[in-house]
N, C-alpha and C positions, 0 to 999 in steps of 0.2 A: 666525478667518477672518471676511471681511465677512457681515455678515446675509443671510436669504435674503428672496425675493420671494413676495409672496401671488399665486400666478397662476389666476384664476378666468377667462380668456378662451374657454374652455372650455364648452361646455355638458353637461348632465347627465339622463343618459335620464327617470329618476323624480322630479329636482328640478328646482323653479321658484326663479327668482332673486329674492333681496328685493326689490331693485332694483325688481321687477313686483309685488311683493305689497304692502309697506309705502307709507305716506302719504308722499308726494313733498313735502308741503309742513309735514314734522315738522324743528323745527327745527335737531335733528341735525344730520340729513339734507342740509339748508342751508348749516347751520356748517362738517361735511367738504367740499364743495363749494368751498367761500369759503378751507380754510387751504391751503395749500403745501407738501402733502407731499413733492413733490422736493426742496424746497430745504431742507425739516427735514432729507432723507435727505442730501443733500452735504454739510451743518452736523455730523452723528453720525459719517458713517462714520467720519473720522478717528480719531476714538477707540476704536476697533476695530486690533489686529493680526492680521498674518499666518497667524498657528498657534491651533491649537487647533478646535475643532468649530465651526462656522457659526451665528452667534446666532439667534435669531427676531427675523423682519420689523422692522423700524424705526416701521413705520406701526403695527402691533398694541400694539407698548411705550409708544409715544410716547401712542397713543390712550389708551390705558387711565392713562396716568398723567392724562391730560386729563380721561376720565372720573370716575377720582378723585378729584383733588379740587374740580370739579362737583360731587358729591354727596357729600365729606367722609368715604368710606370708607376702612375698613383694606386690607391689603392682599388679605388672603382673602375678604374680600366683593366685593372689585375683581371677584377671579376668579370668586365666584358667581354675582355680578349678569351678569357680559358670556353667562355660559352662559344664562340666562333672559330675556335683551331681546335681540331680533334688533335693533333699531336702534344698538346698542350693537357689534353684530358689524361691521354694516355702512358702522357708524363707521370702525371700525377696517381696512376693506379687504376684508371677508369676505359673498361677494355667496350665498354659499349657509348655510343654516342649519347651524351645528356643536353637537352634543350634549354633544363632550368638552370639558376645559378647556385651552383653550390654552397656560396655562404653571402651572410651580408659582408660588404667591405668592411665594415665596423669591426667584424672577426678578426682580421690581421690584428687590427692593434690591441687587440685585449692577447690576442698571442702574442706580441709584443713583449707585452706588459710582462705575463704569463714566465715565459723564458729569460726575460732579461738580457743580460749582457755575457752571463757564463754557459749561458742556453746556446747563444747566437755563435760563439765562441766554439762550442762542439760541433757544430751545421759548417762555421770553416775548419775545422781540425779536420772533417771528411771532405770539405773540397781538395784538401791538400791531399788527402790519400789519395782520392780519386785520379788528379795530377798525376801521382804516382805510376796507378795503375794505367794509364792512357801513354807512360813515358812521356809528358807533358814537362815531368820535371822528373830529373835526376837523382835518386836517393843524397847522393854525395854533393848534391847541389846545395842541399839543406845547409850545408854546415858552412856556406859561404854567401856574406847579405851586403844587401845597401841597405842603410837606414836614414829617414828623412824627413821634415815636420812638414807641415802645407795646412793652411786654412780651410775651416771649412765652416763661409758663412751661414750665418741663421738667417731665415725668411724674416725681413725688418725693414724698413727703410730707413734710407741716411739720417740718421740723428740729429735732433737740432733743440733749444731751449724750448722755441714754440711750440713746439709738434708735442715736445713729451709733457710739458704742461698743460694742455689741450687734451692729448690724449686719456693724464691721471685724472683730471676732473669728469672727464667723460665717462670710464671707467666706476669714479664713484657715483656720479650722478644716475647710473644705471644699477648699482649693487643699491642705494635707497629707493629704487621707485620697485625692482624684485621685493624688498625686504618693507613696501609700505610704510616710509619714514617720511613725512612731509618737512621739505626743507625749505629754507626763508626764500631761497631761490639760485636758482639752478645755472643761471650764466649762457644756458646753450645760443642764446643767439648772439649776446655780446661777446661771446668766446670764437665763435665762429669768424666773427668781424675781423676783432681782434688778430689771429688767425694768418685770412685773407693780406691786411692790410701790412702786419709784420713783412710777409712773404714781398709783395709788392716793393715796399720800402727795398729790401735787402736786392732784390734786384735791380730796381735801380739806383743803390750806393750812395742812400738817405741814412746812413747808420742811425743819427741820434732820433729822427721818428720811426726807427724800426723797435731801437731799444724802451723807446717811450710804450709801442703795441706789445712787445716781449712782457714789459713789466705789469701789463694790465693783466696778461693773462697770468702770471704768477699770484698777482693777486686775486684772481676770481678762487686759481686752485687751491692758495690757504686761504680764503674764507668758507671753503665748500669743505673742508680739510676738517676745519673747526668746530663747523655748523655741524657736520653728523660725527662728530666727538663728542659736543654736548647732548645730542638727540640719544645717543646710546649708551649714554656714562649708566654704569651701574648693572646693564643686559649682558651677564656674559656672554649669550646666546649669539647675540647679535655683534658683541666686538670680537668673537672669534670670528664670522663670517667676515667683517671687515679687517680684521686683522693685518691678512697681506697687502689689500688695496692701501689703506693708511700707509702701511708699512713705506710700502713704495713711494708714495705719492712724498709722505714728509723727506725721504731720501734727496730724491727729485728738486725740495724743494730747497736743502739746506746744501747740493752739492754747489761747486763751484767749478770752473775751470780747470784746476791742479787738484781738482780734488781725489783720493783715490777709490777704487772701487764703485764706480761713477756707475748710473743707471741708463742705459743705455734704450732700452724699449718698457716699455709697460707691460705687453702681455707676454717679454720673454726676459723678466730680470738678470737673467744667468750669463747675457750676454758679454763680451770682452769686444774690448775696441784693441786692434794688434797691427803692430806696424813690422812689415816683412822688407819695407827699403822698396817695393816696387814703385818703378818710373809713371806708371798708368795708373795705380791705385794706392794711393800713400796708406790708408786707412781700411780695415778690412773686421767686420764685427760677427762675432762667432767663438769659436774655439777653435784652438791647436788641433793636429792630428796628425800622432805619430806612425808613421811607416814603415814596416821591415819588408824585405822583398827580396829576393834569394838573385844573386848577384847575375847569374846566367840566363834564366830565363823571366824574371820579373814576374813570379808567382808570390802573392803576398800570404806571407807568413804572421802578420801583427798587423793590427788596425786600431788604434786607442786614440780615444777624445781625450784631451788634458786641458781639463780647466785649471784658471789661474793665470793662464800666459805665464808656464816656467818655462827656464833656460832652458836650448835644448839639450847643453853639457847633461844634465840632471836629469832629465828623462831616459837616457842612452840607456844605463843598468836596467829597467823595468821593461825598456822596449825589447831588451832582447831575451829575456826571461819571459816574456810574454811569448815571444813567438820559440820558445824551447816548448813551453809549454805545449803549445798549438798543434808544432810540427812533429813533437815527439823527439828529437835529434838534435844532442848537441851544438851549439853556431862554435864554429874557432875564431873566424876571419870576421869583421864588417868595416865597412869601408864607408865614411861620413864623410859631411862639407865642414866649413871651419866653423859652422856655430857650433860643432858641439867641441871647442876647446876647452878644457878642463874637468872631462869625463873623470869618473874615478872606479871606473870599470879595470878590475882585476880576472887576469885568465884567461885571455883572449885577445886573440892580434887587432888593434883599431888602429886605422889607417885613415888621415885626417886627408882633405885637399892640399893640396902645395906642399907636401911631406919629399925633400928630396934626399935628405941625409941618411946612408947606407941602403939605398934602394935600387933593385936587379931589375933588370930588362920588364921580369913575368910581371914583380909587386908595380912598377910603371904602367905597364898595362891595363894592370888589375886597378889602379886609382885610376885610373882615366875613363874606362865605364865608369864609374860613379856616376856621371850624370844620367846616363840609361833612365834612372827613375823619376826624373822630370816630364819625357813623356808619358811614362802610365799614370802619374799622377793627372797629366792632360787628358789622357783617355779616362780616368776616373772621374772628372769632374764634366767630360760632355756626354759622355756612354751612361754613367754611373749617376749618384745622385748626391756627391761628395763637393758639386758645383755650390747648392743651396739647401738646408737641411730642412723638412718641414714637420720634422717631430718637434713632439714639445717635452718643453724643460731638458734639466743635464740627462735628464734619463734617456730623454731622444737622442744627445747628440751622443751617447756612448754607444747605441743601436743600431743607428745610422752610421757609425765609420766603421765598425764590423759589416752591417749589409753591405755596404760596399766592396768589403774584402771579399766575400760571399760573392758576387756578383762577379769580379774583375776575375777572380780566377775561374770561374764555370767560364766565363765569355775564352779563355787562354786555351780551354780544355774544347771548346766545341771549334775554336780556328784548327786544333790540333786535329780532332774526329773528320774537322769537314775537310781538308787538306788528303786526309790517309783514305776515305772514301771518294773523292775526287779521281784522285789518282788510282785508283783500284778500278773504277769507271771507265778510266778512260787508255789504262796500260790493255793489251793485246790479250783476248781468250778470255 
């Protein structure tokens, strides 16, 4: 059913309204003010059916996600924190103080789910307005961008032969003992060893008794591999349940060195190993994430997760139709580094790094910020949560680099609110 409504019109014998208590000029306080929660509410309900029990408020979810990632929390701190800041209640719609917690954490992610990534998508198309309305950002500013790719790891550890053989037999040996399948034998402690002993070797730069423990455990994991193959031949109940764990594990088991499309974790197949040339980090496992960002003040206009590891020639056309979409306005201008050579973007001036042929003083200029968006991408990654992603599968990570748009521009808009209140504080009368 549609959401229900926070209705505080009401007053309350033995309670006083925040509204009357707290600082009127906390930038919050401001910020809720300036966004549009009706029109976030006409943008959501859709995605709501007829049946089932009545969601919680639109404004309490929508807040709290806003909240969030403003201060880069999990999802259970979300809900600790909104119990201890009344500004934070009052954010969200709630004009009398509540002791309880308003949802379980588990709520975010079924909203998550719920809205998807065209949902999360309308939530920054009103940060940008909001921008707007705060003079945060420029109407005319819109129509001139940086655009840029940056990684955005998945919660995983460094990948290695042993680990992920280890890890798929563990995996399976856990989906037959759920599913009551008695197997010839499980490996858990010779896998362990195994393990151990690998790791040991490789440290101290015994290669061939490491690859000799490497190969024990390949072997434990195709004989477990085979074992509940035959256990289940014939159940389709039971080989869709395993389905993906096989799936994975025989991956695992046939990839090699060069091979492509290579399995990188167990409980996150989706992962890409991406090499970006960094001096400190040769190796980086995650997905792309493309950036548009309006050239003057670094309000981002587009956040997209690109799986695949494509070129970023070839992402350019989408990124910036993406953020037309968003921002509502035209882009004319964008200004890129030399990976994306060989755009085939029609109708629009793009201005490559090291471009010096027929170029005026302003267009010199105007490349030379380019780099501006290296640092928000830094502020995006220790502020934001663009550092390491901990949703799960490609659904998360396309979630996750919108939240973070969501988030990098409110944080742009409250430096602006708390700046113009500061100084209103502290000028004369």
């Amino acid at each position: 059913m549609k959401p229900r409504h926070t209705n505080h019109k009401q007053d309350r014998l033995f309670q006083q309204r925040l509204s009357e208590l707290l600082n009127p000029r906390h930038e919050l306080l401001q910020l809720s003010k300036q966004i549009d929660w009706k029109a976030i509410e006409q943008q959501v309900i859709p995605y709501f059916e007829e049946e089932g029990r009545p969601a919680k408020p639109i404004r309490l979810i929508v807040g709290m996600f806003m909240l969030q990632q403003i201060s880069g929390l999990s999802d259970e701190m979300t809900v600790y924190r909104w119990v201890e800041n009344p500004y934070w209640q009052l954010f969200c719609g709630y004009d009398f103080l509540q002791w309880d917690f308003p949802i379980d954490p588990t709520t975010l992610i079924r909203w998550r789910h719920r809205l998807k990534k065209n949902g999360l998508e309308k939530i920054l198309s009103e940060t940008v307005n909001t921008a707007k309305r705060t003079q945060t950002v420029q109407t005319r500013s819109l129509q001139q961008v940086i655009v840029d790719t940056t990684v955005m790891e998945k919660n995983i550890t460094y990948p290695t032969d042993s680990k992920l053989y280890h890890c798929a037999r563990k995996n399976l040996v856990c989906l037959a003992k759920r599913h009551e399948i008695p197997l010839r034998q499980t490996y858990t402690h010779n896998s362990k060893k195994a393990l151990f002993q690998a790791s040991r070797y490789i440290h101290a730069r015994q290669m061939k008794r490491a690859r000799k423990q490497i190969r024990k455990l390949k072997t434990y994991l195709g004989r477990t591999v085979r074992d509940i193959k035959r256990k289940i031949k014939g159940n389709k109940e039971l080989e869709f349940y395993f389905a993906t764990g096989l799936e994975v594990a025989e991956k695992i088991l046939a990839q090699e060195r060069k091979s492509p499309n290579k399995i990188y974790s167990v409980h996150a197949p989706e992962v890409e190993c991406i090499a970006k040339g960094k001096a400190h980090k040769k190796y980086e496992f995650g997905c792309k994430v493309s950036l548009v960002t309006t050239h003057k003040e670094g309000l981002v206009l587009s956040s997209q997760a690109l799986h695949g590891n494509p070129y970023d020639g070839h992402t350019l056309e989408g990124a910036l139709e993406n953020a037309e979409e968003i921002s509502n306005k035209t882009i004319k201008r964008a200004v890129v580094d030399k990976g994306y050579k060989g755009h085939k973007v029609e109708g629009k001036e793009i201005f490559i790094s090291g471009q010096k042929r027929g170029m005026t003083n302003y267009f010199k200029k105007l490349l030379k910020r380019r780099q501006a968006i290296e640092p928000l991408i830094g502020h995006m990654k220790s502020e934001g949560k663009l550092d390491r992603n901990y949703l799960k599968g490609s659904l998360g990570d396309q979630l996750n680099a919108v939240l973070v748009g969501i988030g990098h521009n409110l944080r742009l808009v409250l430096n602006k609110l708390r700046r113009d209140f500061a100084f209103r504080c502290l000028s004369p009368g």
